[in-house]
N, CA, C and O atoms as CSV, one atom per row, in Angstrom:
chain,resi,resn,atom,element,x,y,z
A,1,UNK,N,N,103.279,-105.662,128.893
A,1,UNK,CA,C,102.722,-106.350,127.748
A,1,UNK,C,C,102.690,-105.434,126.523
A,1,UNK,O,O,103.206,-105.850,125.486
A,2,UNK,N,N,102.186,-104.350,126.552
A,2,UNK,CA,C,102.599,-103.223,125.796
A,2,UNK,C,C,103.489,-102.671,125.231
A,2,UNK,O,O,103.342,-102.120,124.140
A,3,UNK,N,N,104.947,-102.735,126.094
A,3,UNK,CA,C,105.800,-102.328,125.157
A,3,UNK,C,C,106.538,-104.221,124.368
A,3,UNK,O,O,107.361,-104.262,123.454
A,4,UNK,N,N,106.192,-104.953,124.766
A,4,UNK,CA,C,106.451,-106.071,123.723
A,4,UNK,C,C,105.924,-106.490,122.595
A,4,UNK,O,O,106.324,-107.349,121.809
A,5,UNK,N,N,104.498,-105.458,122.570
A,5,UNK,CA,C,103.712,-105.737,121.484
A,5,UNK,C,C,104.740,-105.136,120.435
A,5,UNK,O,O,105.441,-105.619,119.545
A,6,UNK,N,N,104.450,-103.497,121.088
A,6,UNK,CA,C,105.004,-102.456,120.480
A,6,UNK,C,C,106.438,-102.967,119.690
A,6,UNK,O,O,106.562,-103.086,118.471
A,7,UNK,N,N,107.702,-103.290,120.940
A,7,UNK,CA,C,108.398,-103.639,120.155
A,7,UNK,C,C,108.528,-104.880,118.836
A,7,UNK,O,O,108.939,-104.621,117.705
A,8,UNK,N,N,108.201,-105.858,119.177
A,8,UNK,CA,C,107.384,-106.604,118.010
A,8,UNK,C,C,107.019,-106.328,116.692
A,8,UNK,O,O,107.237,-106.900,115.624
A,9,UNK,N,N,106.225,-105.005,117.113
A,9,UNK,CA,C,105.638,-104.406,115.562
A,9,UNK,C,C,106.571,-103.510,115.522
A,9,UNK,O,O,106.476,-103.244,114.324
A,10,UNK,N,N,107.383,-102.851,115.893
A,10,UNK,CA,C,108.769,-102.081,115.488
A,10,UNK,C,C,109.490,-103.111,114.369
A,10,UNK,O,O,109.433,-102.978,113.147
A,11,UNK,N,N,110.110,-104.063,115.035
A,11,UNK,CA,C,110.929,-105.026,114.368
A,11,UNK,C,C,110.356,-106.053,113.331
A,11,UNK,O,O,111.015,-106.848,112.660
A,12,UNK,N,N,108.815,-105.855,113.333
A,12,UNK,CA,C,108.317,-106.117,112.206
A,12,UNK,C,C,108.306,-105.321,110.890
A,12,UNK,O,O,108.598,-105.834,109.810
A,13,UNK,N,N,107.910,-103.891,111.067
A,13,UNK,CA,C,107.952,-102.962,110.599
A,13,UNK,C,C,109.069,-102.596,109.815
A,13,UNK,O,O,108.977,-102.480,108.593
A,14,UNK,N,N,110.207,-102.391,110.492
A,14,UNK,CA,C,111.611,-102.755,110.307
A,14,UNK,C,C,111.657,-103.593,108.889
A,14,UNK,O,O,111.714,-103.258,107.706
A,15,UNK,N,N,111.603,-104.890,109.613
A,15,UNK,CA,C,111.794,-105.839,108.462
A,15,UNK,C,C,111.307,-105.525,107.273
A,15,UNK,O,O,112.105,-105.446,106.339
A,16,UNK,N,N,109.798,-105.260,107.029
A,16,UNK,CA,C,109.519,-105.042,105.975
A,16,UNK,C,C,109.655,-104.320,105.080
A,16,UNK,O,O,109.497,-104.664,103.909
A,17,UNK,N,N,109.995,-103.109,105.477
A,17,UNK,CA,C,110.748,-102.218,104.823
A,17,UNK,C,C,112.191,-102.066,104.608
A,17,UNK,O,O,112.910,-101.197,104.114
A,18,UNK,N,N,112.367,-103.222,105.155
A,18,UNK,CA,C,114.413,-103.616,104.388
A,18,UNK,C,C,113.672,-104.318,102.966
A,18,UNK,O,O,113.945,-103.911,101.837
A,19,UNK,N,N,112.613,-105.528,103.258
A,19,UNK,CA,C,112.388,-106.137,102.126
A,19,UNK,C,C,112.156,-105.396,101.132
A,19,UNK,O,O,112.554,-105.866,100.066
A,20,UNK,N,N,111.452,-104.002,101.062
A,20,UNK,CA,C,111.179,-103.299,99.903
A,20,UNK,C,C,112.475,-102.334,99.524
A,20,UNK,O,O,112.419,-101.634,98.514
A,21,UNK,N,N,113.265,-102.332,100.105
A,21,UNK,CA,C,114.321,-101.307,99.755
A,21,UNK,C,C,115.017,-102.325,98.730
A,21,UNK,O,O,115.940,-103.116,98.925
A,22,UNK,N,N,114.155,-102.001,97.390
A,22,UNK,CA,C,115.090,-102.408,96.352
A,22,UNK,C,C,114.920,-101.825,94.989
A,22,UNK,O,O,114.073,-102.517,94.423
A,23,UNK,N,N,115.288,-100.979,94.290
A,23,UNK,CA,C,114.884,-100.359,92.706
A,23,UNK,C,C,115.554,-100.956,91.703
A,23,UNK,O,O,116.741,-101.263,91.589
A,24,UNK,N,N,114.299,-101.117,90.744
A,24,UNK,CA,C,114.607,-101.343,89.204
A,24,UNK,C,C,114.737,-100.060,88.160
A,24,UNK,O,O,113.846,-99.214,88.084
A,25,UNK,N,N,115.743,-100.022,87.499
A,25,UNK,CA,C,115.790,-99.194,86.760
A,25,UNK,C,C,115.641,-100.161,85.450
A,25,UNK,O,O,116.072,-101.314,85.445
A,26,UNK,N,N,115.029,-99.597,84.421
A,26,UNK,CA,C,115.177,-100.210,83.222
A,26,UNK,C,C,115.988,-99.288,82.085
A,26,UNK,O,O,115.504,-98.223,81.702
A,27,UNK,N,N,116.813,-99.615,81.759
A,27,UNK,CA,C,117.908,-98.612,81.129
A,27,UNK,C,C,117.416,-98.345,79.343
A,27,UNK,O,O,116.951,-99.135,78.521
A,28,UNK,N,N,117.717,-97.098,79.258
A,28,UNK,CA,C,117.850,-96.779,77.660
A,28,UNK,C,C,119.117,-96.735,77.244
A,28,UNK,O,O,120.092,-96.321,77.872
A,29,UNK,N,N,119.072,-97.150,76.223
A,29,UNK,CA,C,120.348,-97.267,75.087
A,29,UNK,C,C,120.210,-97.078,73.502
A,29,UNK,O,O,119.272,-97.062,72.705
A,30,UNK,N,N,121.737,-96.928,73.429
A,30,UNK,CA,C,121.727,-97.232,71.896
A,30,UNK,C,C,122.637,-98.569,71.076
A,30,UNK,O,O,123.272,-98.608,70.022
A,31,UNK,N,N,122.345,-99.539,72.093
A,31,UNK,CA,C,123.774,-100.442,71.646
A,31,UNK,C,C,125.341,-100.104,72.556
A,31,UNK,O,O,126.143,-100.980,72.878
A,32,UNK,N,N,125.451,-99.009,72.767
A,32,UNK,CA,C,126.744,-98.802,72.550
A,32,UNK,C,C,127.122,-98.159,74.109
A,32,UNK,O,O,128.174,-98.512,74.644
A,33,UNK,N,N,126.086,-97.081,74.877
A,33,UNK,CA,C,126.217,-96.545,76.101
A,33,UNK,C,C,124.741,-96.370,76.374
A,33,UNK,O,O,123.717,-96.399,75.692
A,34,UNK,N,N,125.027,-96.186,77.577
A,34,UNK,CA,C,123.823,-96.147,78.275
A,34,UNK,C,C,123.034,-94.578,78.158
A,34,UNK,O,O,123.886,-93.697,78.042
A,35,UNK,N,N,121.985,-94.181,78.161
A,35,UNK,CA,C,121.700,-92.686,78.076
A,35,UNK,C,C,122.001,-91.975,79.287
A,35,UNK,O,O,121.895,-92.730,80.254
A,36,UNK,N,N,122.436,-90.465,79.690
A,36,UNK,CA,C,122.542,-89.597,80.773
A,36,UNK,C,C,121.423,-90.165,81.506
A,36,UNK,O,O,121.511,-90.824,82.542
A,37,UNK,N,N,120.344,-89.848,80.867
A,37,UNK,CA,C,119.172,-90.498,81.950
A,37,UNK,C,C,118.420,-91.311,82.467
A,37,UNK,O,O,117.323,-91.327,83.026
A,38,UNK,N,N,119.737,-92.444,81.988
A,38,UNK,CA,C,119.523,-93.837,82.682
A,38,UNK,C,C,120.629,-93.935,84.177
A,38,UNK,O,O,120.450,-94.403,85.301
A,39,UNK,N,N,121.799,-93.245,83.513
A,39,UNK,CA,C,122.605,-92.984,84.348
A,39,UNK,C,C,122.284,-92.194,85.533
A,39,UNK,O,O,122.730,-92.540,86.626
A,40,UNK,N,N,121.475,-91.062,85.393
A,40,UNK,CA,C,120.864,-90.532,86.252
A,40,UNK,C,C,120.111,-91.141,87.321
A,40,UNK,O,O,120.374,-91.100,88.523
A,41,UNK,N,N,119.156,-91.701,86.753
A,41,UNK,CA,C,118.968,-92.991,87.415
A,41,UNK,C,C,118.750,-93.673,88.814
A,41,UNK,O,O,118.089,-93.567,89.847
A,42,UNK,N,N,120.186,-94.815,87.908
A,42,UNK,CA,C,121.081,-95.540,88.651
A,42,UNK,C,C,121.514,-94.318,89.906
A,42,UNK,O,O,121.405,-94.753,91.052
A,43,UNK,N,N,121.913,-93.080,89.800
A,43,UNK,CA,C,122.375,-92.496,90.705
A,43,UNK,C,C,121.451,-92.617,91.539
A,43,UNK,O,O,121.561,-93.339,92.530
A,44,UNK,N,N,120.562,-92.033,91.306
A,44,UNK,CA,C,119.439,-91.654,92.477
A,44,UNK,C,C,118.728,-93.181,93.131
A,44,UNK,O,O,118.183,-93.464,94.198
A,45,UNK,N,N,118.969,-93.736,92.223
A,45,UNK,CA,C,118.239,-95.281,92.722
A,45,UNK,C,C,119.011,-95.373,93.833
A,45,UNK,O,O,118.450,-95.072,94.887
A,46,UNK,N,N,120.829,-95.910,93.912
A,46,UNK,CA,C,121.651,-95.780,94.982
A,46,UNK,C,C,122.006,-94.767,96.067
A,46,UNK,O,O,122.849,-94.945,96.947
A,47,UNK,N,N,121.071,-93.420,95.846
A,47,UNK,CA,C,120.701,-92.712,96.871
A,47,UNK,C,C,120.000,-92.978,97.741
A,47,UNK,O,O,120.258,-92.687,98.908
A,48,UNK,N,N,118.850,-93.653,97.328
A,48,UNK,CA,C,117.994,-94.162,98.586
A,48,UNK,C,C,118.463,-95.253,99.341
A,48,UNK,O,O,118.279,-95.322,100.556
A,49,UNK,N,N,119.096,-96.163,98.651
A,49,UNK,CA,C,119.916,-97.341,99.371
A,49,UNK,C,C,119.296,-98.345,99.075
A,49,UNK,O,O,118.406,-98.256,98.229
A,50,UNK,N,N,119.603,-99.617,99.708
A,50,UNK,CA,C,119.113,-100.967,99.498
A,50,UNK,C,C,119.705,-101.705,98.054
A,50,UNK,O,O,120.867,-101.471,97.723
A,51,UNK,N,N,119.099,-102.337,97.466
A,51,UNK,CA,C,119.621,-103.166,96.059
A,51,UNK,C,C,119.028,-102.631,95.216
A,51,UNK,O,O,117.849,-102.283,95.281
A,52,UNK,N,N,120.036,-102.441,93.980
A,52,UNK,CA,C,119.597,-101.670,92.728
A,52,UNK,C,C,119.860,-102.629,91.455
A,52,UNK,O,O,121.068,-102.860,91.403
A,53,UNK,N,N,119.139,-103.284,90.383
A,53,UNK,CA,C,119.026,-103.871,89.645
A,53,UNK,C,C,118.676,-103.080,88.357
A,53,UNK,O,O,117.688,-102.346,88.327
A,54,UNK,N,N,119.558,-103.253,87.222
A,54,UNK,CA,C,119.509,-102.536,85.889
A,54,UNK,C,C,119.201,-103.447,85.154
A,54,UNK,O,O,119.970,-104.357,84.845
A,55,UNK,N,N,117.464,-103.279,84.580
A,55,UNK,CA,C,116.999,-103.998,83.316
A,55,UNK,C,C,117.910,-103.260,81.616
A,55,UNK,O,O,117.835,-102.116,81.169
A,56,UNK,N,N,118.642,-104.400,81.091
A,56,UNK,CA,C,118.953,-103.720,80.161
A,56,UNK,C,C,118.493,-104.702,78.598
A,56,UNK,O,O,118.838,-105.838,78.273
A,57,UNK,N,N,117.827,-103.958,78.067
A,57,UNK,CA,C,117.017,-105.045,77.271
A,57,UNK,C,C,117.032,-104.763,75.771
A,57,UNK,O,O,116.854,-103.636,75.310
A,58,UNK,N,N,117.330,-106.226,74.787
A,58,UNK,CA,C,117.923,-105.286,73.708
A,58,UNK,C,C,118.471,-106.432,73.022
A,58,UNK,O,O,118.551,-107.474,73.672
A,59,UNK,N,N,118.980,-106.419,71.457
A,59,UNK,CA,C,119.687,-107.102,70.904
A,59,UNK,C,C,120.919,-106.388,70.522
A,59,UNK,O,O,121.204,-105.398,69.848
A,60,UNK,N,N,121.613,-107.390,71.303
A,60,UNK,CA,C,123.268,-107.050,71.158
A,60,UNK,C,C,123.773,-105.721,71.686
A,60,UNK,O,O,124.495,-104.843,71.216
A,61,UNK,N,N,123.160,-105.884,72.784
A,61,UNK,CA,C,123.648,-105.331,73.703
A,61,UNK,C,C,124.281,-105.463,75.020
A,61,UNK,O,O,124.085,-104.701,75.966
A,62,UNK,N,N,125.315,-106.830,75.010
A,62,UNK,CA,C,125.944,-107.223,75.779
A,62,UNK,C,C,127.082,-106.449,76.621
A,62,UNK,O,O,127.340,-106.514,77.823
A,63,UNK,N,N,127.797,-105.542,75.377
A,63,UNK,CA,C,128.718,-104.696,75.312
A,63,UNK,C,C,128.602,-103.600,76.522
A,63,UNK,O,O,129.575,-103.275,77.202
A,64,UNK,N,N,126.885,-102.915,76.754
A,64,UNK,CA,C,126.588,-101.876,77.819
A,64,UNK,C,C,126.548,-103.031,79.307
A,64,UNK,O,O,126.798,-102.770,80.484
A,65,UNK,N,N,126.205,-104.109,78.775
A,65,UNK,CA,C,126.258,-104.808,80.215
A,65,UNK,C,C,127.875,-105.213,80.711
A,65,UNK,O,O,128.305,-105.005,81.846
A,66,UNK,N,N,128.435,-105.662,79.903
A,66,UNK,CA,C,130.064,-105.425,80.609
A,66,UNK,C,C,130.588,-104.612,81.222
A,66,UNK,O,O,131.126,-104.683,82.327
A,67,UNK,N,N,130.433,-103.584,80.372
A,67,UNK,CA,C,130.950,-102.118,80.948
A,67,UNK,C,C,130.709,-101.312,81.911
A,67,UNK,O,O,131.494,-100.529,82.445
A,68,UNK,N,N,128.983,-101.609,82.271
A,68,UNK,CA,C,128.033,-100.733,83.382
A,68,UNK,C,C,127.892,-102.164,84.595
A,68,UNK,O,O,127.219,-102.086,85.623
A,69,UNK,N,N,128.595,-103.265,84.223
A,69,UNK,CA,C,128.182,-104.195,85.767
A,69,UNK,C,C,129.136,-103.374,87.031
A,69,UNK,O,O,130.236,-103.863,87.289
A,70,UNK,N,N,128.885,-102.689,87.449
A,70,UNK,CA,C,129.394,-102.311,88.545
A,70,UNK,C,C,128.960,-102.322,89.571
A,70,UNK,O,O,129.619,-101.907,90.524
C-alpha cells in the first residue's frame, strides 16, 4: 500500500513540476534589436528547459518580433 501511495505522489510531483517549467522573459529594446541582456536571457531561460515565452512590448516594434521568433 505504501509504495502505491508513494508512487502516486512521485508522478504527481512529477507532473507538477513539468507544469511550472515555463519562463517569461520580458525583453528590452530599442525598436530595432533586442538588448545583450535580453538576449542573455532568453539563453539562460532555455537552459533550464521547458517553454520560454518573450514579452516584447512597445510601439512599432514588430520588426524585433520577426526577426527574434525563433
Amino acid at each position: 500500500m505504501l509504495q502505491a501511495v508513494t508512487a502516486w505522489g512521485t508522478q504527481w510531483a512529477t507532473s507538477l513540476l513539468q507544469r511550472f517549467q515555463c519562463t517569461l522573459v520580458i525583453a528590452e529594446h530599442n525598436n530595432e534589436t533586442l538588448t545583450p541582456v535580453t538576449l542573455n536571457a532568453i539563453t539562460a531561460a532555455k537552459c533550464l528547459g521547458g517553454e520560454v515565452s518573450c514579452l516584447v512590448a512597445g510601439t512599432s516594434c514588430d520588426k524585433i518580433v520577426r526577426n527574434n521568433n525563433k
